[in-house]
VOPAGU-2260 file (C-alpha; in pm, 1 decimal, decimal comma):
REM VOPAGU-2260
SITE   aa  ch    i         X         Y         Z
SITE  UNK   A    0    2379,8    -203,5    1746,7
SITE  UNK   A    1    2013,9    -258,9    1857,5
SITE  UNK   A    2    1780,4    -174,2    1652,6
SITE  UNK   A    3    1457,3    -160,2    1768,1
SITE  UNK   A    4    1101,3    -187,5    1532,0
SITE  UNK   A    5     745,4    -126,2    1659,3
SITE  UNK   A    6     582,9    -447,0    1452,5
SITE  UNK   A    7     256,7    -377,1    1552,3
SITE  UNK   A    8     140,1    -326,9    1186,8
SITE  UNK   A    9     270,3    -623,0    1096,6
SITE  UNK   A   10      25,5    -884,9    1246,0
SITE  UNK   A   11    -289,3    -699,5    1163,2
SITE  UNK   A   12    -526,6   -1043,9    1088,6
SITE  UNK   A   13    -648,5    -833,8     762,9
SITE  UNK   A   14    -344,3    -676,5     604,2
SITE  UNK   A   15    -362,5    -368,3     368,5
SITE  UNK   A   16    -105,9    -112,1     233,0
SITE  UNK   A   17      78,2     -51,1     543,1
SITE  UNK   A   18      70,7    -324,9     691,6
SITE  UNK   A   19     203,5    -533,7     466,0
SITE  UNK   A   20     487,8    -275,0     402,4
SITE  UNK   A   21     553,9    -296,4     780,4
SITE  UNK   A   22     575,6    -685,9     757,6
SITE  UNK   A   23     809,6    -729,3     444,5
SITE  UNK   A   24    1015,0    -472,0     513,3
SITE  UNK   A   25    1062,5    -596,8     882,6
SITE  UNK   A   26    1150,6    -892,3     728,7
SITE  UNK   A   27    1396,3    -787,5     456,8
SITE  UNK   A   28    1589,0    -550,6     720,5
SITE  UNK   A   29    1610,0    -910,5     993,4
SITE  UNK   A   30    1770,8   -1084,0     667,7
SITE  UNK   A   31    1998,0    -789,7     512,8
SITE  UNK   A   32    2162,6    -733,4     881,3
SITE  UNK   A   33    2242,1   -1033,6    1045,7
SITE  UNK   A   34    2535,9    -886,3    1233,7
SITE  UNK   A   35    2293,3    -617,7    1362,7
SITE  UNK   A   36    2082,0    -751,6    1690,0
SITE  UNK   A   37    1653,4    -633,4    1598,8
SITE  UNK   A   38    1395,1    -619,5    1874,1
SITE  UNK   A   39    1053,6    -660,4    1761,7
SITE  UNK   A   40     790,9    -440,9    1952,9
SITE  UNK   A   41     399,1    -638,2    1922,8
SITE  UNK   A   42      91,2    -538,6    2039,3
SITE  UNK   A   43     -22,8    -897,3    2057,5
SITE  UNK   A   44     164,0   -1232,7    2006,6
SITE  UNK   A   45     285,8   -1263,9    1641,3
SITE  UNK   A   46     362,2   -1640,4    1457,7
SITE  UNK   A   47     720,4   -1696,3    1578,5
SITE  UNK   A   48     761,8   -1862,9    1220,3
SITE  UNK   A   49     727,6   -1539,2    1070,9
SITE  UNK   A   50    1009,6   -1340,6    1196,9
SITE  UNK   A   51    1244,2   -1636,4    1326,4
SITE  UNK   A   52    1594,8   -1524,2    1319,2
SITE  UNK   A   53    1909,8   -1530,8    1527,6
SITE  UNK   A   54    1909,8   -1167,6    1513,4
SITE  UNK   A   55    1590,5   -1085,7    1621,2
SITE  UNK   A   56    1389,0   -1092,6    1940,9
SITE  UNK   A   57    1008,7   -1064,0    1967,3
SITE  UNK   A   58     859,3    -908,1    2246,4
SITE  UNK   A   59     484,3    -910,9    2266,4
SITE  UNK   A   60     380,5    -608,4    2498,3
SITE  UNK   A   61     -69,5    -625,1    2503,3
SITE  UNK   A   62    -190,9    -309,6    2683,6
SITE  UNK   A   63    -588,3    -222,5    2621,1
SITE  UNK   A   64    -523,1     148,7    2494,7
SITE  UNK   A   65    -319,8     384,8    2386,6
SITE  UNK   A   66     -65,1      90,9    2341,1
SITE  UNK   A   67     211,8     312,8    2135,4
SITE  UNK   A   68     206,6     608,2    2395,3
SITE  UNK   A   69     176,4     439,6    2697,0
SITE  UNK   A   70     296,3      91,9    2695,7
SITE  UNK   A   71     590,0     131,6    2406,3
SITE  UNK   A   72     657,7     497,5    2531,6
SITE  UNK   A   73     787,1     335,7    2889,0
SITE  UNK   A   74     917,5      -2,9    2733,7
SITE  UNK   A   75    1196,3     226,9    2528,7
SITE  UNK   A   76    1208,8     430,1    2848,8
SITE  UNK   A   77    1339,6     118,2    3038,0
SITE  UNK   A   78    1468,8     -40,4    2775,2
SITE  UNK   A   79    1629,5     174,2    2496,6
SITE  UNK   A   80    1741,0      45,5    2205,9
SITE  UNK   A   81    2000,4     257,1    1997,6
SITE  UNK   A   82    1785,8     324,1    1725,4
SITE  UNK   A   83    1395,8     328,4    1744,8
SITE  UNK   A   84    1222,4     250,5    1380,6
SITE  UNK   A   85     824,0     291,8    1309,7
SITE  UNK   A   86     732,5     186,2     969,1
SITE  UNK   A   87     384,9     190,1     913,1
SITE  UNK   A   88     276,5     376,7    1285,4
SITE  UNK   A   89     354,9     681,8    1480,7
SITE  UNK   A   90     607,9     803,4    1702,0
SITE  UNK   A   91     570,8     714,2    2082,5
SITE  UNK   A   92     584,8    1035,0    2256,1
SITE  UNK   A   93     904,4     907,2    2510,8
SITE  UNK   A   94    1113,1     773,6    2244,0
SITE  UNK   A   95    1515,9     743,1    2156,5
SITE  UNK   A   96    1672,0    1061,8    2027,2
SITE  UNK   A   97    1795,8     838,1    1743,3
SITE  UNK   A   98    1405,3     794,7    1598,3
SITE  UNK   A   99    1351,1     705,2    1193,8
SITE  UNK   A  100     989,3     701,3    1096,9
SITE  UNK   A  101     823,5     626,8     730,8
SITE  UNK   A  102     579,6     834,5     597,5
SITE  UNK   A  103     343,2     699,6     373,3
SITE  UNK   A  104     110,3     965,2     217,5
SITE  UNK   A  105     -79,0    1334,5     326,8
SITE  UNK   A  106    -355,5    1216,6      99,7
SITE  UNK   A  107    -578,4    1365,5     394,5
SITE  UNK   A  108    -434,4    1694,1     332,6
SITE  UNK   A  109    -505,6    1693,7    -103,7
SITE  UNK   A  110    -877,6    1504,9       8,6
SITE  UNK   A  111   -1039,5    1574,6     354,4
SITE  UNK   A  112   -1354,5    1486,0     261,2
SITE  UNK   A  113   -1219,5    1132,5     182,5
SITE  UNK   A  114   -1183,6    1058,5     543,7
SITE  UNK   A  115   -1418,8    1149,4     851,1
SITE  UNK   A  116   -1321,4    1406,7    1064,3
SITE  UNK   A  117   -1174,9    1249,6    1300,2
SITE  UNK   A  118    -952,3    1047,1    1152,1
SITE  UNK   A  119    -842,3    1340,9     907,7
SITE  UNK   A  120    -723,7    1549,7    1228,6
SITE  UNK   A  121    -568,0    1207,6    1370,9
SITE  UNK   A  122    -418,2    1221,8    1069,2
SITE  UNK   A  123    -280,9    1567,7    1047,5
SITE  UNK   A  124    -151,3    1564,9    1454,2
SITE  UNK   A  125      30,2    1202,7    1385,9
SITE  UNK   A  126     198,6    1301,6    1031,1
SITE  UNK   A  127     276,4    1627,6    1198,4
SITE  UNK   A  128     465,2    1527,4    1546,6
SITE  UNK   A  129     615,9    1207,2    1259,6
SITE  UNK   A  130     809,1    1455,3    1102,2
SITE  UNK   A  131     873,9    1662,8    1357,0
SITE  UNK   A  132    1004,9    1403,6    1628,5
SITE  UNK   A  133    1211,7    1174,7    1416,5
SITE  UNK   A  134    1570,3    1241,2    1315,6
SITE  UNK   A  135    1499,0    1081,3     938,0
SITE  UNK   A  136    1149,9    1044,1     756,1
SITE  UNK   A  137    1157,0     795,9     520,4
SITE  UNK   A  138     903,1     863,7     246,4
SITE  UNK   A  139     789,6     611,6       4,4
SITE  UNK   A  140     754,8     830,4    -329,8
SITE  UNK   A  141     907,1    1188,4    -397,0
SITE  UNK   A  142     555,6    1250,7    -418,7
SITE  UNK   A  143     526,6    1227,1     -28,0
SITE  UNK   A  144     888,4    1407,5     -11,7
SITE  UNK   A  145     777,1    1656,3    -166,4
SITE  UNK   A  146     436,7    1719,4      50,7
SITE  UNK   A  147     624,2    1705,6     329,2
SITE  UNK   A  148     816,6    1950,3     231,9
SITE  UNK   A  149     575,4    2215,3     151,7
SITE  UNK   A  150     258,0    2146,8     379,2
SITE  UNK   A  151     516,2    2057,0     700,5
SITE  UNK   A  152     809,4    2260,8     598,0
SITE  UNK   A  153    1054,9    1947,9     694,2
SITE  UNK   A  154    1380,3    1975,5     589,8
SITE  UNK   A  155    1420,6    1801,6     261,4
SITE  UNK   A  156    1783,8    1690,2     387,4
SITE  UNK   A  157    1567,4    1536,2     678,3
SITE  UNK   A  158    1350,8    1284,6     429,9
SITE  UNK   A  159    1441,6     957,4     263,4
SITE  UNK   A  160    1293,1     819,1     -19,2
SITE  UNK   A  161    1277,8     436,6     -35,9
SITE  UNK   A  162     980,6     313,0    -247,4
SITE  UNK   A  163     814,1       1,5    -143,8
SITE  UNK   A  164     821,8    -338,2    -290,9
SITE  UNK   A  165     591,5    -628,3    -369,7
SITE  UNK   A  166     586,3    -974,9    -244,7
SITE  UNK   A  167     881,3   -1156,0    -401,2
SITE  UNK   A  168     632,5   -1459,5    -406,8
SITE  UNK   A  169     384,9   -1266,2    -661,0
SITE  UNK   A  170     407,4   -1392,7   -1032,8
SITE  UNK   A  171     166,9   -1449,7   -1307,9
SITE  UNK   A  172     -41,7   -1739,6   -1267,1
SITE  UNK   A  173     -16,2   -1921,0   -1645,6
SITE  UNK   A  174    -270,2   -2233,2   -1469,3
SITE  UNK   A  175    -571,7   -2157,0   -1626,5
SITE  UNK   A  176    -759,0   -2384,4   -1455,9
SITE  UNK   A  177    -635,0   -2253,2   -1141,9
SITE  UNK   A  178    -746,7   -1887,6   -1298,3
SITE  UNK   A  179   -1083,2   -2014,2   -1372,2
SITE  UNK   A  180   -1107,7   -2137,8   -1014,9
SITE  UNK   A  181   -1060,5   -1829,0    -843,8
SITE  UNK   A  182   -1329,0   -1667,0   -1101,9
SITE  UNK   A  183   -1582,4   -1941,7   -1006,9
SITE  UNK   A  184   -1480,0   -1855,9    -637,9
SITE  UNK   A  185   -1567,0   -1484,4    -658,7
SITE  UNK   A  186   -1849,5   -1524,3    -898,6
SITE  UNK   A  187   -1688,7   -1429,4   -1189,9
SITE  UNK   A  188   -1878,7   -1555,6   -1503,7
SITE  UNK   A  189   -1628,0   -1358,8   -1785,5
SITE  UNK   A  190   -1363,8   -1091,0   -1853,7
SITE  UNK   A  191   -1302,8    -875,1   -1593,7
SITE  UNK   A  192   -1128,8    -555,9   -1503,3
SITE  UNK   A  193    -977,6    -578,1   -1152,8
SITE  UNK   A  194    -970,2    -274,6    -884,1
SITE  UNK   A  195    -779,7    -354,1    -599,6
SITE  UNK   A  196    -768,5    -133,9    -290,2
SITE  UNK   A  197   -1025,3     -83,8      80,6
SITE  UNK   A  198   -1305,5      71,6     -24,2
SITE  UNK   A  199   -1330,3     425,5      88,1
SITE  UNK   A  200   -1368,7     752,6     -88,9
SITE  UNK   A  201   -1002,0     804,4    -168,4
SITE  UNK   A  202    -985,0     511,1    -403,2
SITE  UNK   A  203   -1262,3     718,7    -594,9
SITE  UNK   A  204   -1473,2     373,3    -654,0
SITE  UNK   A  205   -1783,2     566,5    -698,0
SITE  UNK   A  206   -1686,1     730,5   -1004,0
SITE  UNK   A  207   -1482,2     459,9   -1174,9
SITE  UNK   A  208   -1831,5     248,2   -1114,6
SITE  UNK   A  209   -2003,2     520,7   -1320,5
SITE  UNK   A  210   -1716,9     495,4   -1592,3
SITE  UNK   A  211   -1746,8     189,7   -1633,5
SITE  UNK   A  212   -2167,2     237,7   -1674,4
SITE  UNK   A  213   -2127,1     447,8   -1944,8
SITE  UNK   A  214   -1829,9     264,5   -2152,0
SITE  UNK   A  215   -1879,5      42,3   -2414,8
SITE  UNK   A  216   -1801,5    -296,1   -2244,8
SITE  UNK   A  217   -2085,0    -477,7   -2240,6
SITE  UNK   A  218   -1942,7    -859,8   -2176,8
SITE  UNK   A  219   -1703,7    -760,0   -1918,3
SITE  UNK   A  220   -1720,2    -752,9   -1522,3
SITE  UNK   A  221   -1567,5    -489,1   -1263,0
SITE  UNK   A  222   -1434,3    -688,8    -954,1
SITE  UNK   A  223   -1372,0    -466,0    -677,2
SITE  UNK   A  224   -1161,4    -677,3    -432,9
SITE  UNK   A  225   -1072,0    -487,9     -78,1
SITE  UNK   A  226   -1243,1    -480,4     270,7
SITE  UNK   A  227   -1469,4    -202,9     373,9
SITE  UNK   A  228   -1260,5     108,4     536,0
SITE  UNK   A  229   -1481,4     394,0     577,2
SITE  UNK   A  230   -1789,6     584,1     378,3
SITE  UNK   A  231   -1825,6     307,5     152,9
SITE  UNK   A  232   -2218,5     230,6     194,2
SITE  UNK   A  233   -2345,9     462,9    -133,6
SITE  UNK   A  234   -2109,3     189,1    -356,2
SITE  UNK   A  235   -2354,8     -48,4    -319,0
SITE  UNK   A  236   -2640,2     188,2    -364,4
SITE  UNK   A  237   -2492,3     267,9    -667,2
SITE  UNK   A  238   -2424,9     -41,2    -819,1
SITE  UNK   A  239   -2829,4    -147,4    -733,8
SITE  UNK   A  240   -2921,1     209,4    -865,5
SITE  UNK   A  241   -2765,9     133,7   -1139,1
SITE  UNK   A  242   -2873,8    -201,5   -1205,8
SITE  UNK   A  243   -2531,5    -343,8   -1234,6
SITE  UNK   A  244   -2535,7    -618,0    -996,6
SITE  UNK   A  245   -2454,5    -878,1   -1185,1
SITE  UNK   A  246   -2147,6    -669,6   -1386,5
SITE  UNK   A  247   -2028,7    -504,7   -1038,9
SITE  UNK   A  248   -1843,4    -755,6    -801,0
SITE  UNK   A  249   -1768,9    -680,5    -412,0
SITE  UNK   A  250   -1535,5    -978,5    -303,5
SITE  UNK   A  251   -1442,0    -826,8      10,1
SITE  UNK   A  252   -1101,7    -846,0     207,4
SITE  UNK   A  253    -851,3   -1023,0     -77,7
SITE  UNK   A  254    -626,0   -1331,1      88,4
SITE  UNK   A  255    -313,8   -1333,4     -23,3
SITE  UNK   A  256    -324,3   -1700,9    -129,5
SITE  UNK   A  257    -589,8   -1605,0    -358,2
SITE  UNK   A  258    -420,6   -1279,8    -498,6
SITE  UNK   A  259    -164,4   -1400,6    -794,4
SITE  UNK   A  260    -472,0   -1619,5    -931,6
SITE  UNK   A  261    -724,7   -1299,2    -941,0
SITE  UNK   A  262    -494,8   -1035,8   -1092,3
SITE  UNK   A  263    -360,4   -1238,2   -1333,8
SITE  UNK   A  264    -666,8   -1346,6   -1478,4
SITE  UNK   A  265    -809,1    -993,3   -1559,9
SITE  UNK   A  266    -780,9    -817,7   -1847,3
SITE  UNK   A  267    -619,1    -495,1   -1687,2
SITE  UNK   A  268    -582,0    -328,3   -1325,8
SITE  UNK   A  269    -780,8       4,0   -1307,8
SITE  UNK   A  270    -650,7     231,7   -1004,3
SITE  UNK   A  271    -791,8     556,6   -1055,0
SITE  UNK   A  272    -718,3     677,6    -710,9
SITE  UNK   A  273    -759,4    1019,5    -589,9
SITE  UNK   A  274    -429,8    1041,4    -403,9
SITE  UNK   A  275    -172,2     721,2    -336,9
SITE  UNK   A  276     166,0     774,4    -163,2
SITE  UNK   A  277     265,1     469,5    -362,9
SITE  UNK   A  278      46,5     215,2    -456,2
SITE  UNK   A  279     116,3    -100,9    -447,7
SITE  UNK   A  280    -141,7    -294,9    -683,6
SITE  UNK   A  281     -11,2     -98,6    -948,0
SITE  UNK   A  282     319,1    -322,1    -914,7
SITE  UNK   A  283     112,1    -601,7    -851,2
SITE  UNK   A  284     -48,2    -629,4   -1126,2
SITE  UNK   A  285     277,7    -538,6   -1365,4
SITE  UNK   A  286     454,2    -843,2   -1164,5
SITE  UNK   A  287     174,9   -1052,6   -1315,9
SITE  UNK   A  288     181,3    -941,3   -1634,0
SITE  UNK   A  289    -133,0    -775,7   -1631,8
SITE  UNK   A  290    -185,1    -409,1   -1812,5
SITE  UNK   A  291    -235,0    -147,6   -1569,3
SITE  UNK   A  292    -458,9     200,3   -1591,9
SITE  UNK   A  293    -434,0     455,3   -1349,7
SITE  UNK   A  294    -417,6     775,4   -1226,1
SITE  UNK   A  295    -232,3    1071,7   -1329,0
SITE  UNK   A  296    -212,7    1232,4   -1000,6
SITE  UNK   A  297      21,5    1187,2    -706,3
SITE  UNK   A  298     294,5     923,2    -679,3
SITE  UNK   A  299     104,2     691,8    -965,0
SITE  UNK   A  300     315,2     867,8   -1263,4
SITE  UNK   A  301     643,7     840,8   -1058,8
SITE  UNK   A  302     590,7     437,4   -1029,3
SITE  UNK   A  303     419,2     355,2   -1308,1
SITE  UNK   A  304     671,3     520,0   -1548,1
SITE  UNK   A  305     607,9     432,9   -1906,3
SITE  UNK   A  306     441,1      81,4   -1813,5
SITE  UNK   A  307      64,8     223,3   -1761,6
SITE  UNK   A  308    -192,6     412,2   -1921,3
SITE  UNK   A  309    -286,8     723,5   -1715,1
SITE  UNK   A  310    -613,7     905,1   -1663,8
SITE  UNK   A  311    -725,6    1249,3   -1509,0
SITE  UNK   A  312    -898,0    1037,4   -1213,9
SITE  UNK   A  313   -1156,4    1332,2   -1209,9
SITE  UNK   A  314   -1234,4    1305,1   -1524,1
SITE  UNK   A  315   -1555,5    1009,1   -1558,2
SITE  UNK   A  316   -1546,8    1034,5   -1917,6
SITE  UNK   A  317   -1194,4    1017,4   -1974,1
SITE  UNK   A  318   -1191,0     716,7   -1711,4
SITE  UNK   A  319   -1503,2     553,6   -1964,7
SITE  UNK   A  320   -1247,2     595,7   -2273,6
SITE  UNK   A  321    -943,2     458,6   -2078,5
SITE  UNK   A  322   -1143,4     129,7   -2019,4
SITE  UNK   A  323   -1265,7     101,3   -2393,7
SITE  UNK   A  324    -938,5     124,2   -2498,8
SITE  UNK   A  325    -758,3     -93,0   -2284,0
SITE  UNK   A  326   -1060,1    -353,8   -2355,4
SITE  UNK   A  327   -1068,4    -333,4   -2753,7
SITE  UNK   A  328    -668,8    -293,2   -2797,4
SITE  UNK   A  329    -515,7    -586,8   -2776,4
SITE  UNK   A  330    -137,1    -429,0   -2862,9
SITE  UNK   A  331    -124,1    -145,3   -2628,6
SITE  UNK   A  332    -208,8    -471,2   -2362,6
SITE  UNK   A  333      83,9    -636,4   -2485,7
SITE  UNK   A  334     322,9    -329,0   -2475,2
SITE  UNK   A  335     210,1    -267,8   -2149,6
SITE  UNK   A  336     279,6    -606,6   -2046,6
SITE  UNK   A  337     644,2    -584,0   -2187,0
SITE  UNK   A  338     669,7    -260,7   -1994,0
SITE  UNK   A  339     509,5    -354,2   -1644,1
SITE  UNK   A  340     748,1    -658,1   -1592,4
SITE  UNK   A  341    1056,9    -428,8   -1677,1
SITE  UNK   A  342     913,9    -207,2   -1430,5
SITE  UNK   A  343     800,5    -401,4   -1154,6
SITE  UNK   A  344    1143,8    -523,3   -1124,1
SITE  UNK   A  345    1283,0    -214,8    -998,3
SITE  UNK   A  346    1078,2    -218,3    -665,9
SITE  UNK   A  347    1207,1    -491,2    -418,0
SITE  UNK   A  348    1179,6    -534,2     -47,7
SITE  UNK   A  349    1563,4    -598,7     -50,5
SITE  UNK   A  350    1615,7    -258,8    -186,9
SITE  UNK   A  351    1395,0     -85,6      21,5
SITE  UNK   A  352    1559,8    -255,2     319,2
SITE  UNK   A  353    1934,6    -107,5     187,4
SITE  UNK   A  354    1813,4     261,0     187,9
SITE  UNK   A  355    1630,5     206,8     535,7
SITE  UNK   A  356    1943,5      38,6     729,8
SITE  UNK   A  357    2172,0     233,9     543,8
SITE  UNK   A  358    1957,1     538,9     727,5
SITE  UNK   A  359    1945,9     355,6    1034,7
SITE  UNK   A  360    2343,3     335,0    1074,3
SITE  UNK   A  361    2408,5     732,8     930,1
SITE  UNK   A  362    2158,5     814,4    1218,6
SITE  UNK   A  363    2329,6     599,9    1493,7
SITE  UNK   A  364    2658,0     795,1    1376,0
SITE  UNK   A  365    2530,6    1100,9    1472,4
């Protein structure tokens, strides 16, 4: 069987959510099925290093525009594969019969004014014709199964869930000089609480800045590390309004060299996020052994489990006491701790990759 996978997520020079779920699970798939043959669809030339394999043959395809419709639309044309697989992308509109897409999150749908207009409709059309033109959706939290379901009306028989996993590289960093390296890197003089995610409205940054104005820490730094996505210019505003320059920290775009060091030296993760399909830094941070607060909205409850303490992400007040007390109590740090690396452990590329093939091969039986 030939499977084939649009890639062109994967070698995005900055990756984020999606992209790095397109990469590892690319990669987990290539080493669960090496008596299946993978074809690798790129936009530009990837490192051959990355995805070198018996099994699996790159093909680098540059076109200027509309590469997935146009250029990968006629390459599966000429060139089927038996099964077509987009994990982090949409459907090309001349595509196999025997289609399996992921679905990350209709976050657009719960938020529109967390995205610009445009993008929100791009949105809407691309999850839309998604679910509509593949045979499976794969969904990476109830949570999205579920909004599919009753904003799209797919067939819940239709959707797979197969929740993401972290990089099996990831662990706490116990080097504290190492730790205090990456501080003196970022310009971290202290304690900090770490945010993790691109800054844009659905991460709801501006109000966890004003939660942590008004709580009581008074020695302790907010380090915002992600790039800039969209609508993000009135953070900075804020923090200068404010006059929290110097307790406020933009690093920009995170490496992932530098990740372990700067999540295992804070004191917790805060995600208060409007809307996640899954949310990754949330597992990151448990991997580490690092306590975790975050929402107690969309997917967040379904991973976190018992291992994090949630907050109404609307709620700036309640956000202000969730920081005091994950500051002042040493304990509930440690019991989250305990928790978080119990937890983390259930979410692994490999078994990701299981539920994916294994809906791969019922869909090339049909």
């Amino acid at each position: 069987m030939l499977i084939g996978i649009d890639a062109s997520r994967a070698v995005s020079a900055q990756a984020t959510g999606t992209e790095t779920y397109s990469h590892y699970l690319i990669r987990a798939l290539i080493d669960l099925a090496p008596d299946r043959r993978f074809r690798l669809y790129f936009n530009r030339p990837p490192d051959p290093d990355r995805y070198r394999s018996p099994n699996a043959a790159l093909k680098a395809i540059s076109f200027p525009r509309l590469w997935t419709h146009l250029r990968l639309s006629v390459e599966v044309a000429r060139y089927p594969p038996d099964i077509l697989f987009i994990p982090a992308h949409v459907v090309p509109m001349l595509h196999p019969r025997r289609t399996v897409v992921t679905v990350h999150d209709l976050g657009y749908l719960h938020f529109p004014g967390a995205h610009p207009t445009g993008q929100r409709l791009y949105l809407d059309l691309s999850t839309r014709w998604n679910a509509r033109a593949a045979m499976r959706v794969i969904a990476d939290s109830q949570t999205t199964k579920n909004d599919l379901i009753q904003h799209y009306r797919t067939p819940a028989d239709k959707i797979v869930v197969a929740y993401p996993g972290i990089d099996p590289a990831l662990k706490r960093v116990e080097d504290a000089q190492r730790i205090q390296a990456i501080k003196s890197q970022y310009g971290i003089t202290g304690d900090y609480l770490l945010c993790l995610g691109t800054l844009q409205p659905r991460k709801n940054l501006a109000r966890l800045i004003d939660a942590f104005a008004r709580s009581q820490t008074r020695d302790t730094q907010l380090v915002i590390a992600g790039k800039k996505g969209w609508l993000y210019a009135d953070l900075f505003k804020q923090v200068e309004r404010e006059g929290m320059t110097n307790r406020v920290l933009f690093t920009g775009y995170l490496p992932d060299a530098d990740k372990p060091a700067l999540i295992s030296g804070a004191t917790a993760l805060v995600l208060p996020s409007l809307y996640e399909g899954f949310g990754i830094p949330l597992i990151e941070a448990m991997a580490c052994g690092t306590p975790v607060v975050c929402s107690n909205t969309s997917s967040l409850p379904e991973v976190a489990g018992d291992a994090a303490l949630l907050v109404d992400p609307t709620d700036t007040e309640a956000i202000a006491a969730a920081i005091d007390r994950i500051t002042s109590d040493a304990g509930l740090r440690g019991r989250l701790v305990g928790r978080g690396y119990v937890q983390a452990s259930q979410f692994t590329w490999q078994a990701c990759a299981r539920i994916v093939l294994d809906t791969i091969e019922k869909v090339a039986a049909e």
